[in-house]
C-alpha positions as semicolon CSV with decimal commas, in nm:
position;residue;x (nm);y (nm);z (nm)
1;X;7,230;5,640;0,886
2;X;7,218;5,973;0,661
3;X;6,879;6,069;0,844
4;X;7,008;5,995;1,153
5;X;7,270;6,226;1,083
6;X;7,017;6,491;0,959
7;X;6,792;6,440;1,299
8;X;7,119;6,510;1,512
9;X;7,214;6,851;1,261
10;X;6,797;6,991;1,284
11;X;6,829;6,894;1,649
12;X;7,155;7,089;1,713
13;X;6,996;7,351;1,530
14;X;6,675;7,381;1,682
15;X;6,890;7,389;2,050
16;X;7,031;7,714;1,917
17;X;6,732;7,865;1,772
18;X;6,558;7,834;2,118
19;X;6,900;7,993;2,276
20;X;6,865;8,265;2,047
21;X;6,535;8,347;2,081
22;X;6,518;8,298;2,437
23;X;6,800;8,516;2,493
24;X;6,678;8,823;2,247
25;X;6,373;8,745;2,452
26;X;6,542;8,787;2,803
27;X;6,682;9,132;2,686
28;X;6,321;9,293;2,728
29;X;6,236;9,124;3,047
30;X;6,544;9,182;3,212
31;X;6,402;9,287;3,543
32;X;6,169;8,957;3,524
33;X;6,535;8,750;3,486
34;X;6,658;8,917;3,768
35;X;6,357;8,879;3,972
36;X;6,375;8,456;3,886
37;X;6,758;8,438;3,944
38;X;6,708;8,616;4,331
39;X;6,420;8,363;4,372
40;X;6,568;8,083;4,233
41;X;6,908;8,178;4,473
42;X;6,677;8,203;4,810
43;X;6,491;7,882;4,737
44;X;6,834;7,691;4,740
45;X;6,924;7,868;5,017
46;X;6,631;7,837;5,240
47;X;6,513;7,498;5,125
48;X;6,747;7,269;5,334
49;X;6,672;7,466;5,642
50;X;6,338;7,355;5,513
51;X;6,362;6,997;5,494
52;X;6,577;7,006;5,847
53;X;6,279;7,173;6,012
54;X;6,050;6,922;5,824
55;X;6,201;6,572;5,838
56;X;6,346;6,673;6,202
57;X;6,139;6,853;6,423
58;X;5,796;6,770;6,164
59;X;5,730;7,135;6,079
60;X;5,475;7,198;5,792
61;X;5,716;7,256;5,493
62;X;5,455;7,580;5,444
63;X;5,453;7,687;5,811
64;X;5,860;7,687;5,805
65;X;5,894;7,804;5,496
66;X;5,681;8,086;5,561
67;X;5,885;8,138;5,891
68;X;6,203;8,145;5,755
69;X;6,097;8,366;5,452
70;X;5,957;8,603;5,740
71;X;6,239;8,667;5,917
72;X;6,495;8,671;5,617
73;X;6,224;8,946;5,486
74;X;6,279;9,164;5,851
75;X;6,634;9,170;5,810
76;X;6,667;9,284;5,482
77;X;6,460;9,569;5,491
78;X;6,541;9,652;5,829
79;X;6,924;9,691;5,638
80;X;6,763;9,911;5,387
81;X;6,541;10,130;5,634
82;X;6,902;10,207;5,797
83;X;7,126;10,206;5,452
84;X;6,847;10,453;5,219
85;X;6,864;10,740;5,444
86;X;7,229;10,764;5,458
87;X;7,306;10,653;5,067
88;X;7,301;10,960;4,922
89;X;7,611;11,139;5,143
90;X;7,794;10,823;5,130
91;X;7,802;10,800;4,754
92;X;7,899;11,163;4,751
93;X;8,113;11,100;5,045
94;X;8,304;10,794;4,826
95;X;8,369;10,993;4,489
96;X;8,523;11,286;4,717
97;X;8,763;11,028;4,824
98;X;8,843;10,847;4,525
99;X;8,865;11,169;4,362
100;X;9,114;11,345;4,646
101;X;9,319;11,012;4,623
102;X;9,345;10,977;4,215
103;X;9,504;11,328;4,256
104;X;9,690;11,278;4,490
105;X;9,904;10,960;4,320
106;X;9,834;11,097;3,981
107;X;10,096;11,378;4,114
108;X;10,322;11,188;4,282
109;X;10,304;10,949;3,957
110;X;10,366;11,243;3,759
111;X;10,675;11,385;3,992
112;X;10,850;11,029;3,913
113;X;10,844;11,109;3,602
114;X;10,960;11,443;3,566
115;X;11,260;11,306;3,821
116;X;11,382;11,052;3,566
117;X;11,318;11,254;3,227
118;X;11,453;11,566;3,390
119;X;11,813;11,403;3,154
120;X;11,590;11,374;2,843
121;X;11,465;11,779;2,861
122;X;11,131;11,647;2,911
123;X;10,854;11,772;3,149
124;X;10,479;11,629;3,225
125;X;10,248;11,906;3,318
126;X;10,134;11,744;3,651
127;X;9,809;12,017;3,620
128;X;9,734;11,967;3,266
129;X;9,643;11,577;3,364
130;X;9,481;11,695;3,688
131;X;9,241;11,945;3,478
132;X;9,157;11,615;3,262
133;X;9,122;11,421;3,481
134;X;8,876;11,635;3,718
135;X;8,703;11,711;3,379
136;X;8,634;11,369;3,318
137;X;8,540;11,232;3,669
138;X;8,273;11,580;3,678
139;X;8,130;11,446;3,348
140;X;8,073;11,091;3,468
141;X;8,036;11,063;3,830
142;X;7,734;11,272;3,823
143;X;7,599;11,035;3,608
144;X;7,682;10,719;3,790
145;X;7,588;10,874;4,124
146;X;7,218;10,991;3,983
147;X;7,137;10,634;3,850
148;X;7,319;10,499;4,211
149;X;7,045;10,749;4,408
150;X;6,761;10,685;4,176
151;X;6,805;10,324;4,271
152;X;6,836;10,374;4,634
153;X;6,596;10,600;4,647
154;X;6,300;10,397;4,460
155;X;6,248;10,240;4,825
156;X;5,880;10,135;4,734
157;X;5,972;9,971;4,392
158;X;6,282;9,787;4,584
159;X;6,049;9,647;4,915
160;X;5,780;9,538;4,602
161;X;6,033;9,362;4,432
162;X;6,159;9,167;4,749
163;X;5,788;9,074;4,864
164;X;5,748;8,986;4,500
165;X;6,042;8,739;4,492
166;X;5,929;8,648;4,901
167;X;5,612;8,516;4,739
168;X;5,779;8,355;4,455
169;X;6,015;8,177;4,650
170;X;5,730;8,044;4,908
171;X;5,541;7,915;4,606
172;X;5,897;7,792;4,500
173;X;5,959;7,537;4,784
174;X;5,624;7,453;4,816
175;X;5,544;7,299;4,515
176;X;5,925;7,181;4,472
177;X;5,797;6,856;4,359
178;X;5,558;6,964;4,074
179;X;5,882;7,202;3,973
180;X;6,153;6,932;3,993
181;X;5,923;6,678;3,801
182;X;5,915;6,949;3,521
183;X;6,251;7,040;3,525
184;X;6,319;6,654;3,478
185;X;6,097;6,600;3,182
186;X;6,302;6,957;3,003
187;X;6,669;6,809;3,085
188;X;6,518;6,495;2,945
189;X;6,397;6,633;2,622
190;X;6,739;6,893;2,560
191;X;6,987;6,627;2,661
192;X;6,791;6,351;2,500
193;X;6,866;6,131;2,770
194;X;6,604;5,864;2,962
195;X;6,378;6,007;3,238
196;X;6,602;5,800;3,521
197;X;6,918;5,973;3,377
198;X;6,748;6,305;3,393
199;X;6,641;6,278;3,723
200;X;7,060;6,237;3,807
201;X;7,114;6,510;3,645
202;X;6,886;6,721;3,808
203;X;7,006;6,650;4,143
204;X;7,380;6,680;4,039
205;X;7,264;7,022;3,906
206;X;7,083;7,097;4,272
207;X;7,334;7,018;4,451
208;X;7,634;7,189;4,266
209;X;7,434;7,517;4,254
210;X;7,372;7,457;4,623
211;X;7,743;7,414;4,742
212;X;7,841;7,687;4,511
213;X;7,586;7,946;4,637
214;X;7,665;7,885;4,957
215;X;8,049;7,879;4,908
216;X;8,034;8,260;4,752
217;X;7,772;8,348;5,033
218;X;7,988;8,263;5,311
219;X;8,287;8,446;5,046
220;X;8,132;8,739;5,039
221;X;8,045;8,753;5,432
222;X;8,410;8,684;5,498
223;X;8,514;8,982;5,278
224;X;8,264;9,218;5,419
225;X;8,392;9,154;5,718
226;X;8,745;9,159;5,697
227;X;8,715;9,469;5,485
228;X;8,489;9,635;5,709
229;X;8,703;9,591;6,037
230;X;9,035;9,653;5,821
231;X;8,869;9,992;5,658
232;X;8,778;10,114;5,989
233;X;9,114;10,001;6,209
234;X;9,268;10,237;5,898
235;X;9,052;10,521;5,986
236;X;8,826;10,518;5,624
237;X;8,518;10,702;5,680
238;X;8,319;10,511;5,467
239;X;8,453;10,194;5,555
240;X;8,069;10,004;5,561
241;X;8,012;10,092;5,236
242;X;8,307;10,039;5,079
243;X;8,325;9,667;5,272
244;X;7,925;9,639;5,165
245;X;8,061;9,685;4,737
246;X;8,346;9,476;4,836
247;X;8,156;9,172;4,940
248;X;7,913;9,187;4,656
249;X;8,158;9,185;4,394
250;X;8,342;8,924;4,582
251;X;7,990;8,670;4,454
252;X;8,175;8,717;4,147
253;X;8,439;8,416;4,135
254;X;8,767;8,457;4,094
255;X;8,743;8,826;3,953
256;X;8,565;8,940;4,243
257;X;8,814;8,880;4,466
258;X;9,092;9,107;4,263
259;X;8,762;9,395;4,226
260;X;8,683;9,381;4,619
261;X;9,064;9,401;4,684
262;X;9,141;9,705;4,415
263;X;8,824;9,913;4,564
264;X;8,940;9,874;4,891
265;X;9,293;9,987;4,817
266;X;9,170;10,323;4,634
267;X;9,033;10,433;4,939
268;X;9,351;10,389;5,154
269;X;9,546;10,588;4,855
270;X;9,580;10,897;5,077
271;X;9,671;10,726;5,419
272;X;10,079;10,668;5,298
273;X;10,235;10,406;5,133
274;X;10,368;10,231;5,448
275;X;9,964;10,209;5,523
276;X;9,848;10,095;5,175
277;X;10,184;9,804;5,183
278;X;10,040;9,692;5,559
279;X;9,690;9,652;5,418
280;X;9,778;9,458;5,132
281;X;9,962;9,221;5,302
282;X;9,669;9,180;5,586
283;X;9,482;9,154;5,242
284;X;9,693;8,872;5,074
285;X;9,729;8,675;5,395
286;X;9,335;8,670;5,383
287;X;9,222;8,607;5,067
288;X;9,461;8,328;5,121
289;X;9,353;8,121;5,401
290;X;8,978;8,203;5,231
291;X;9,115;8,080;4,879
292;X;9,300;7,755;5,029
293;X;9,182;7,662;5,342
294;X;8,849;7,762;5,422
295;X;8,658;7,761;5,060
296;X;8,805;7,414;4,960
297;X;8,673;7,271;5,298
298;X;8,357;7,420;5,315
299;X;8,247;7,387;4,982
300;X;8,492;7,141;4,808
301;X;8,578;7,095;4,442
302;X;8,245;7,115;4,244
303;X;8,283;7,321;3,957
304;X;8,545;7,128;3,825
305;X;8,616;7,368;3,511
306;X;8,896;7,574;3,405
307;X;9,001;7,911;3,506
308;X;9,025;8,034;3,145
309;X;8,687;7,887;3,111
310;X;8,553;8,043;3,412
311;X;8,695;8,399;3,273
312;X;8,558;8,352;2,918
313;X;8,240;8,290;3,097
314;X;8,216;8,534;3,293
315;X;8,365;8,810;2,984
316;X;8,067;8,690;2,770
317;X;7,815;8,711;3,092
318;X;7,934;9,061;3,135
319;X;7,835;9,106;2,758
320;X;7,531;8,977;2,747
321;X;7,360;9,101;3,066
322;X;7,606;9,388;3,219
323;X;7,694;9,280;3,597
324;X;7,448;9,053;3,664
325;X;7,598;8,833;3,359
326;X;7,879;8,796;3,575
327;X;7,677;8,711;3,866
328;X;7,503;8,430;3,697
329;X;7,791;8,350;3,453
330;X;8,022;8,068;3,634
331;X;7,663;7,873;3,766
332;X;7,569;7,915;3,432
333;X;7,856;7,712;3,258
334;X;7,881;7,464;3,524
335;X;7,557;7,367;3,464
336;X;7,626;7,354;3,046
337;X;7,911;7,150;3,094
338;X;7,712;6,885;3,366
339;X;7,460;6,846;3,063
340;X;7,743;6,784;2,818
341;X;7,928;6,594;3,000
342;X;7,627;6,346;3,080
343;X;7,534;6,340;2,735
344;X;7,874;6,259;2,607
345;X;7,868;5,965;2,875
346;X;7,545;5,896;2,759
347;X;7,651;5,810;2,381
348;X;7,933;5,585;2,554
């Protein structure tokens, strides 16, 4: 009984060992991380299209796979051939605006004031605050906006990188078996568990990561497009843009929705309050029939975990790996907890 006890402590300890030196290990090959996590995502995407094609109509899984990979491939750099070109004036283009439109409320926040401490002798210096402000959005935004361009601009390293993970993900779907008979024998060997009970796992992981993937893709779509058509019915210059940041950040659950909604609003700042009230009630309504009508029906309950535990998740994602922590965060922990909770079963 006492070594048993011993085996279970080395055990536990040896699990977070390999966490720790996998992680401290991730932190230099970021860029390879990122590279598996956009693979990994188009794989689950593209490989029930697969299967349909296959089992269906008795396509090659190689011949569709290649097909759909193709075409996927001619759309998204057809969308950067169009956005590169233009990136550079509509990040400058965007930090005009914010900036115009954090003056402009900063001063009528600042006239409030002055109107109710006028009785108390006391009076903020409306262009103090402005000259600090300006000074500290001139230090920064340059900054942000030359890492932005360098990005954008790096067109050859960005098309490599998606042929890269194109290639990847082909190799991906076609040896899915060799893969998923792998990835059965490593759940078996960190959750202890039988081969049979692995396999259970793996397909409750699958198809959770599926459902959820697909649930923040058709999220973020939906917020694109409702911020692109509200942005430009409200006369926003850069309304694609801003609607383009908007639904990425909206991949982000829960959070993103509050981030896609708050850059959105910034930008209507300097179109009158009457405008800014009508928008966030368009908003509201929304991200309401998306939060409990659509999502729930399209994708159902399959997380299954907390809120708070979704936000601590997503805090310590941001932590660990910037942005793309929170990206990967909430899959992340839905996974953990699937292990745990099949191990926990398991002891029963």
């Amino acid at each position: 009984m006492y070594s048993e006890k011993i085996n279970k402590v080395l055990y536990f300890l040896l699990i977070v060992i390999t966490i720790i030196i996998l992680y401290k290990i991730s932190l230099f090959f970021i860029d390879i991380l990122i590279i598996y996590f956009l693979m990994l995502f188009f794989s689950i995407v593209i490989k029930p299209v697969v299967d349909r094609l296959n089992s269906k109509y008795s396509v090659s899984r190689e011949l569709s796979t290649l097909v759909i990979i193709i075409f996927v491939l001619i759309i998204i750099i057809t969308l950067l051939l169009i956005l590169i070109p233009n990136i550079y004036s509509s990040i400058t283009d965007i930090f005009k605006t914010l900036q115009e439109n954090l003056n402009s409320i900063l001063i009528a926040i600042t006239n409030i004031l002055n109107k109710y401490l006028h009785f108390l002798d006391i009076k903020i210096e409306s262009n103090q605050i402005q000259e600090n402000l300006l000074r500290q959005l001139n230090q920064n935004i340059p900054q942000i906006t030359e890492k932005i361009v360098d990005i954008a601009l790096s067109g050859t390293k960005i098309i490599f990188n998606i042929l890269l993970i194109a290639v990847l993900t082909f190799y991906m779907i076609k040896d899915y078996e060799k893969i998923r008979s792998y990835k059965i024998k490593v759940i078996s060997w960190i959750s202890n568990i039988p081969k049979e009970k692995a396999e259970e796992i793996a397909l409750t992981i699958e198809t959770v990561l599926r459902k959820f993937l697909f649930g923040q893709l058709f999220a973020a779509t939906y917020i694109f497009l409702f911020t692109l058509i509200s942005l430009y019915l409200f006369n926003v210059k850069e309304y694609f843009i801003v609607a383009l940041i908007a639904g990425i950040f909206e991949l982000i659950p829960f959070i993103g929705a509050f981030i896609a909604l708050s850059i959105s609003t910034l930008f209507l700042l300097n179109k009158g309050i009457i405008n800014i009230i009508a928008f966030l009630i368009i908003a509201i309504i929304a991200y309401q029939v998306l939060a409990k009508i659509i999502y729930p029906n399209i994708v159902g309950k399959i997380l299954n975990i907390s809120v708070i535990t979704v936000l601590i998740s997503i805090i310590i994602g941001f932590k660990l790996y910037g942005i793309f922590g929170m990206f990967i965060s909430v899959p992340t922990i839905s996974i953990i907890k699937i292990l745990i909770d099949k191990k926990i079963n398991q002891t029963h």
